[in-house]
C-alpha positions as CSV (number, residue, x, y, z in Angstrom):
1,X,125.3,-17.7,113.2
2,X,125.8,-21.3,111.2
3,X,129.2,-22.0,113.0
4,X,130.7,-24.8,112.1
5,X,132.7,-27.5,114.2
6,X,136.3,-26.1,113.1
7,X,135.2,-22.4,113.2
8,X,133.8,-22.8,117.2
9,X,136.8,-25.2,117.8
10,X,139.3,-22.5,116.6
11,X,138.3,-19.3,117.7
12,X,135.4,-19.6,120.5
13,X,136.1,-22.6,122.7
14,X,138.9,-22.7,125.9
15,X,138.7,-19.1,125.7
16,X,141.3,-18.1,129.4
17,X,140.4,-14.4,128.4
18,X,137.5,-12.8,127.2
19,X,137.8,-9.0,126.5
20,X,134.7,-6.7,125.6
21,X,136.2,-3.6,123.5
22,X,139.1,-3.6,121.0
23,X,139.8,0.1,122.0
24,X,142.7,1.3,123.6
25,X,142.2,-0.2,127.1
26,X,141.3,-3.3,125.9
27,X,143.7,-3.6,123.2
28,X,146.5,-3.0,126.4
29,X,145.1,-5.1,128.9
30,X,145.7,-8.2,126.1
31,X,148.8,-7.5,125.1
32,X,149.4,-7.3,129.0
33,X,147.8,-10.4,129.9
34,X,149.7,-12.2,127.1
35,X,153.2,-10.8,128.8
36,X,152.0,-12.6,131.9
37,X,150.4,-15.6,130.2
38,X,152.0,-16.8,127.2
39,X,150.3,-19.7,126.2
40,X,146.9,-18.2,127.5
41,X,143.6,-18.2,125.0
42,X,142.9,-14.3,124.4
43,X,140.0,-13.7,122.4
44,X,138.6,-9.7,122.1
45,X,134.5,-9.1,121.2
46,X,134.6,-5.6,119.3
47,X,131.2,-4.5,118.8
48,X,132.0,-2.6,115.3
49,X,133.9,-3.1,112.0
50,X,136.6,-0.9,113.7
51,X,136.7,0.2,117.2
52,X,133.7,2.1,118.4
53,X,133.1,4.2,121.0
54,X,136.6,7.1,121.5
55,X,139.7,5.5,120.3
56,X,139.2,6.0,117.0
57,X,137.2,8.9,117.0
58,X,139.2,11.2,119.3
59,X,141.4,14.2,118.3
60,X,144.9,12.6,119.0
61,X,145.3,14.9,122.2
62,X,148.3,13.7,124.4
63,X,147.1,15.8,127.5
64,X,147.5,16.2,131.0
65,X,144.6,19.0,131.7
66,X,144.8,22.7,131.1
67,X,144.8,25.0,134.1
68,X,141.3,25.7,133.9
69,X,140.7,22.2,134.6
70,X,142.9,21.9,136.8
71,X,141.4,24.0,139.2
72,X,138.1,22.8,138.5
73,X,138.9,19.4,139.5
74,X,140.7,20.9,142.9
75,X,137.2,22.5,143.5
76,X,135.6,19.1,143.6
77,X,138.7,16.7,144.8
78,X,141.1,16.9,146.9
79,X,145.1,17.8,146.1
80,X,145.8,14.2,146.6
81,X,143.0,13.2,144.2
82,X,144.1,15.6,141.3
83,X,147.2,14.7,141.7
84,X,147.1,11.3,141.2
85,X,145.3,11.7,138.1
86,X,147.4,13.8,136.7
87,X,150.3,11.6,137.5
88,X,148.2,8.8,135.7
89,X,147.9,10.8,132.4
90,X,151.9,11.4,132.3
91,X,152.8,7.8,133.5
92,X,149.9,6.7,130.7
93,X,151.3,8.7,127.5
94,X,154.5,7.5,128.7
95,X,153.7,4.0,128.2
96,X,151.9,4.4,125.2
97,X,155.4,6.0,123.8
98,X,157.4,2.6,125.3
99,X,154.9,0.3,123.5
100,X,154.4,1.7,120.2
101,X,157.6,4.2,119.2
102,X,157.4,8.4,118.9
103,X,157.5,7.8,115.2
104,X,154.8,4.9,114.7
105,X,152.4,6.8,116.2
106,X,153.3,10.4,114.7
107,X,154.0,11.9,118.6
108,X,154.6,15.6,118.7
109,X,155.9,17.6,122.0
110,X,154.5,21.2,120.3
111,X,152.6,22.3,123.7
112,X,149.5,22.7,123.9
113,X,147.4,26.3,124.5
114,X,144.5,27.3,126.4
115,X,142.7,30.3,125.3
116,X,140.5,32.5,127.0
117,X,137.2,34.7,124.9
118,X,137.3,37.9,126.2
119,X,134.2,37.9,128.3
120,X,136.1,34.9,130.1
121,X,137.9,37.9,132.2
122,X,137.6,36.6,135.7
123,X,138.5,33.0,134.7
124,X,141.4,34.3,132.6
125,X,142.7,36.0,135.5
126,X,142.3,33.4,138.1
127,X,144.1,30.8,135.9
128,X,146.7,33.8,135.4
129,X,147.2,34.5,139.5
130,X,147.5,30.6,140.0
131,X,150.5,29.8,137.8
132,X,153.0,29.6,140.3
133,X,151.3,27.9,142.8
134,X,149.9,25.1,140.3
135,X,153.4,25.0,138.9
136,X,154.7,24.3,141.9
137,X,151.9,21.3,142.7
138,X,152.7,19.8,139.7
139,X,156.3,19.8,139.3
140,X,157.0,16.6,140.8
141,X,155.2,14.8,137.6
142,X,156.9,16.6,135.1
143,X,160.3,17.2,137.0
144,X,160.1,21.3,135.6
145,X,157.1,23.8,135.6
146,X,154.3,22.6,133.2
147,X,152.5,26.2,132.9
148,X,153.7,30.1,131.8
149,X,152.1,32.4,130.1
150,X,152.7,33.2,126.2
151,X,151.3,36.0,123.9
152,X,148.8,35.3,120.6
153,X,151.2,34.5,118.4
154,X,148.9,32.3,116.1
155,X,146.8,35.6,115.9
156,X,143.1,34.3,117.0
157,X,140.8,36.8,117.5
158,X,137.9,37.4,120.3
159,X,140.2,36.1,122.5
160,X,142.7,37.4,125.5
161,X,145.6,38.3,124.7
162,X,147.8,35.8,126.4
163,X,147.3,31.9,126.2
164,X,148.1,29.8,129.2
165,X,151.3,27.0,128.1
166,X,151.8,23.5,129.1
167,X,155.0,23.2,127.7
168,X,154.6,19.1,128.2
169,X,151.9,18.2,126.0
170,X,151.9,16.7,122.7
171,X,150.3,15.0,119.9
172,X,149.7,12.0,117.9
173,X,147.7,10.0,114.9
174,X,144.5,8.2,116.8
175,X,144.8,5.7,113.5
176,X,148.2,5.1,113.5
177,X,147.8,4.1,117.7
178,X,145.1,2.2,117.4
179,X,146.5,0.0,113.6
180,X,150.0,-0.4,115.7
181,X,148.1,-1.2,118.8
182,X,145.9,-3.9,117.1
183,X,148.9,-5.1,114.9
184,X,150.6,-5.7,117.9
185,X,148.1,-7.6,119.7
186,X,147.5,-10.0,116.5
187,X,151.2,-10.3,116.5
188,X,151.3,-11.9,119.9
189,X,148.4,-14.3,119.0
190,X,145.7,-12.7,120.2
191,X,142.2,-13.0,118.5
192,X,139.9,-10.2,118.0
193,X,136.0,-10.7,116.4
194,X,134.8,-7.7,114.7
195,X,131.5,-6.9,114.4
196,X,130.4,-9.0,117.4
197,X,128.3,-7.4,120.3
198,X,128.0,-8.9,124.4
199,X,124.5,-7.8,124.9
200,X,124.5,-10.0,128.4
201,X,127.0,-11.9,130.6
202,X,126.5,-14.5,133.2
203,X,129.0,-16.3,135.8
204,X,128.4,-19.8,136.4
205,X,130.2,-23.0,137.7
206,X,133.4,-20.8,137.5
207,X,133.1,-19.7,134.0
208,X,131.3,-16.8,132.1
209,X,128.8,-17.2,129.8
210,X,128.8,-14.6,126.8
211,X,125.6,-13.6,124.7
212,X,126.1,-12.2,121.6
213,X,124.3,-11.2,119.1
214,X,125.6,-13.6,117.0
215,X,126.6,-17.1,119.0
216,X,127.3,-18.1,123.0
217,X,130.9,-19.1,124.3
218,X,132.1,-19.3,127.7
219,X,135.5,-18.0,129.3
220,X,137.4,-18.4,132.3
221,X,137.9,-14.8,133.0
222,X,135.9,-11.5,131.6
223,X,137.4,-8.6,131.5
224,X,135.0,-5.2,130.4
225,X,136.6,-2.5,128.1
226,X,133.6,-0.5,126.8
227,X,133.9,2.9,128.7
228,X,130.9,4.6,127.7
229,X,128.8,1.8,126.7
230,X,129.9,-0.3,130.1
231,X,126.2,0.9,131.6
232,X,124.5,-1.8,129.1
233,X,127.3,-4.6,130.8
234,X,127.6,-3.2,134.6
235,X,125.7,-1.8,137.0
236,X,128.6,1.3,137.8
237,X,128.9,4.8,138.2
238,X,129.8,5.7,134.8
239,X,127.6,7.4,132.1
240,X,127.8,7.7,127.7
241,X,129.1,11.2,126.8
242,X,129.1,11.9,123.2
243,X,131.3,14.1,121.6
244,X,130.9,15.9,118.4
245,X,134.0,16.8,116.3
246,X,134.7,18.2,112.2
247,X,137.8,19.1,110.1
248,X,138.1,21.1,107.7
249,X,140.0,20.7,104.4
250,X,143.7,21.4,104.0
251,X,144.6,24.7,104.1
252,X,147.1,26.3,102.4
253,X,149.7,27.5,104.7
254,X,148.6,26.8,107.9
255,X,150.2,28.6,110.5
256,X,148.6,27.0,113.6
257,X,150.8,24.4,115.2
258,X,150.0,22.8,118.9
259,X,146.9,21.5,121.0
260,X,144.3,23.8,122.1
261,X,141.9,24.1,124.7
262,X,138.9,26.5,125.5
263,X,136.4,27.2,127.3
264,X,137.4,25.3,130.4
265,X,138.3,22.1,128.1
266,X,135.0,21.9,126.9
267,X,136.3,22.6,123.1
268,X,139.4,21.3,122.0
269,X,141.1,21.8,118.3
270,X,144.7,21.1,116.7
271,X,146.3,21.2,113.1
272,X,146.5,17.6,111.7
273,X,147.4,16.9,108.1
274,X,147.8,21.1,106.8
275,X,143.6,21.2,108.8
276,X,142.1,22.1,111.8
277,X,140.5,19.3,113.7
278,X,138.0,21.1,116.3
279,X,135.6,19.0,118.7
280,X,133.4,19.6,121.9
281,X,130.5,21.7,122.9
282,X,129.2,19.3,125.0
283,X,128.3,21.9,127.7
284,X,125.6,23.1,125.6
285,X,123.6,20.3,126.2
286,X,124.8,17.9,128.7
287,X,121.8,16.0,128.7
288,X,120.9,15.6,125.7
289,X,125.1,14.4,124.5
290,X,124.5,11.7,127.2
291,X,123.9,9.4,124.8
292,X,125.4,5.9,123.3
293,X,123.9,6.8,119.9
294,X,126.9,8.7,117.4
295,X,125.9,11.5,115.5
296,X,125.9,15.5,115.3
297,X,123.4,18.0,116.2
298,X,122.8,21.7,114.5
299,X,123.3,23.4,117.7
300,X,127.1,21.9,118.5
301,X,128.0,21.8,114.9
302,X,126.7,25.4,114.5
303,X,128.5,26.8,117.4
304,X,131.9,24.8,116.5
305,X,131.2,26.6,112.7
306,X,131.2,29.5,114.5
307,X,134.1,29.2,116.5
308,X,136.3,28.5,113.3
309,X,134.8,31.8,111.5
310,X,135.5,34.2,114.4
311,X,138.0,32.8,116.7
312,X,140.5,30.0,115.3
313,X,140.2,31.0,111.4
314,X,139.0,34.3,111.1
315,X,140.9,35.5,108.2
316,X,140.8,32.3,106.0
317,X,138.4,30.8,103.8
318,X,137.8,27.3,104.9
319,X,135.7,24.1,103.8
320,X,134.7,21.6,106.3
321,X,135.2,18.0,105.1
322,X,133.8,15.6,107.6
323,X,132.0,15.6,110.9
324,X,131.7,12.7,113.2
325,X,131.1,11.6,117.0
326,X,132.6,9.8,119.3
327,X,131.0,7.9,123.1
328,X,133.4,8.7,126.5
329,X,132.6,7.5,130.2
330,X,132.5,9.7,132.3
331,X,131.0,10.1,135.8
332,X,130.8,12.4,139.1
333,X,134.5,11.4,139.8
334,X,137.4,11.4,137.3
335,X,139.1,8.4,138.9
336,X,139.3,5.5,136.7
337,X,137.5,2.6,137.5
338,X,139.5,-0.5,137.5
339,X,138.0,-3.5,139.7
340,X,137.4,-6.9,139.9
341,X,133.3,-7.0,139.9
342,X,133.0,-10.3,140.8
343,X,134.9,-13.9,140.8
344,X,135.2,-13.8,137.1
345,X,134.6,-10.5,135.9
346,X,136.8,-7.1,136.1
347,X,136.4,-3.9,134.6
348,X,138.2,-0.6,133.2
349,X,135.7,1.8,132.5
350,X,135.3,5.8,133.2
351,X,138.1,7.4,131.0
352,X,136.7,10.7,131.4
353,X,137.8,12.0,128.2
354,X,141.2,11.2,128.9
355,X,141.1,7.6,127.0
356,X,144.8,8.8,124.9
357,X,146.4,9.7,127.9
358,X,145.1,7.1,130.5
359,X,143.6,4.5,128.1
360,X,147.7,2.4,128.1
361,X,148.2,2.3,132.2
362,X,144.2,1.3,132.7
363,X,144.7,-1.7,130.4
364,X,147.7,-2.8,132.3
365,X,145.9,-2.5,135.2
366,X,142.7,-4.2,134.6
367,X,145.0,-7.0,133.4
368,X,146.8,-7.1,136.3
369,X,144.1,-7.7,138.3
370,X,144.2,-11.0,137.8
């Protein structure tokens, strides 16, 4: 890039903060650091025209985990474990609702479902027998019982004939987060650089060095945003995830109201806008969705299709409008990671799907690091 003297003066040199990803983490942990730091040089590196990887391409889900994933994750960490990341979703939604307002970001307490196909008998029954004593584990988050059971009222077929409640979770517009989110950070004076990529970082003689693909700058202090890209940054335990998601075109009276899971989280759909937003399907090829690169495959998109012709819209004739992908971090563990990785570098990566709910309190966190 031909920068000039005024252009490198202005917006690249004294950077105090340097933040990789203009997504929801990174957007927090500026406005954060500019809370604690208010005369303070905060310049973000956003890799695309608008944010990449899940904050703008996720289905607006403000969620806390179904039951089916609840006792998943109890199967593979301990109570103490699950508990605190549950607590983080709540205490995270919560703080997204402080920063921005219920009505800037469209926020809707209408519950959200999970369903159960009816060949799903022994995990439907399980999640069933277990009510009470999750209930009872997770009462001290919500102050009341998150989970009862509630009959098909929205009249899906192929599935059981009860849905499993969490009365606590909501809704929202992904691009009316992440427009207040940004507006708010340019507000406070905080720079962000579209369509610049960090493809390497190096510390030295208290500073770090940033290569772009465009020009070099240096900063005091680093801090990592990327989730799901972080593996091309970091050497951490945190891997790309890609997932697929359409919507179809409005449809006239549309009954469906609320969040949905199934299939143990791994599909996910909503009404947004008189449509049905459905993504996931991930499980059918876990190997093959770890990937950084977007775009949609014939067997997800076939089997989400499918889904919307048998299960969510069975009687109604439908048009899908667009399809598109989004990248998550996840790992073996669900825990976050926020840490400092060395003098001058700190991270907040491994979202786990969970960037809406989490994405506010790991921002502040990563900030706080320093």
């Amino acid at each position: 890039m031909n920068l000039s003297y005024w252009e490198y003066k202005t917006w690249l040199s004294h950077i105090d903060f340097a933040i990789v990803g203009s997504g929801i983490v990174g957007l927090n942990c500026a406005i954060r650091l500019r809370e604690k730091h208010p005369k303070a040089k905060i310049v973000i590196f956003e890799r695309g025209v608008l944010p990449q990887g899940a904050s703008t391409k996720n289905a607006g889900f403000a969620c806390f985990g179904s039951i089916s994933e609840i006792l998943a994750d109890l199967r593979s960490h301990s109570k103490d474990e699950v508990f605190h990341l549950v607590s983080q979703r709540w205490k995270g939604i919560r703080l997204l609702r402080s920063t921005l307002g219920d009505k800037h970001i469209d926020f809707q307490r209408n519950g959200g479902y999970e369903l159960f196909l009816k060949q799903q008998t022994a995990l439907y029954e399980n999640c069933l027998d277990r009510i009470a004593e999750i209930n009872h584990f997770l009462k001290p988050i919500f102050g009341a019982e998150p989970f009862s059971s509630c009959p098909n009222s929205f009249h899906f077929k192929q599935i059981k004939e009860h849905y499993i409640k969490h009365a606590f979770e909501g809704q929202l517009d992904t691009g009316k987060m992440m427009m207040g989110l940004l507006q708010l950070a340019q507000q406070k004076g905080i720079i962000v650089l579209n369509s610049i990529a960090v493809n390497d970082i190096m510390e030295n003689q208290g500073k770090v060095s940033l290569q772009t693909d465009a020009f070099e700058c240096q900063a005091r202090k680093l801090f990592i945003a990327t989730n799901g890209f972080a593996s091309q940054l970091l050497n951490e335990n945190v891997k790309p995830a890609r997932s697929q998601v359409l919507i179809t075109k409005p449809i006239q009276n549309l009954g469906i109201k609320g969040t949905f899971h199934l299939d143990e989280g791994y599909y996910y759909f909503r009404n947004i806008d008189n449509r049905i937003m459905l993504g996931g399907g991930r499980n059918l090829d876990l190997e093959g969705e770890k990937t950084v690169v977007f775009g949609q495959t014939e067997l997800i998109q076939n089997r989400l299709q499918e889904l919307l012709e048998q299960v969510i819209l069975p009687t109604t004739i439908f048009e899908i409008d667009q399809r598109w992908s989004g990248i998550m971090g996840v790992g073996k563990e669900k825990k976050p990671i926020v840490k400092q990785v060395s003098e001058n570098v700190t991270c907040g990566i491994r979202l786990g799907g969970m960037g809406v709910a989490i994405g506010s309190l790991i921002g502040k966190e990563l900030a706080d690091l320093v």
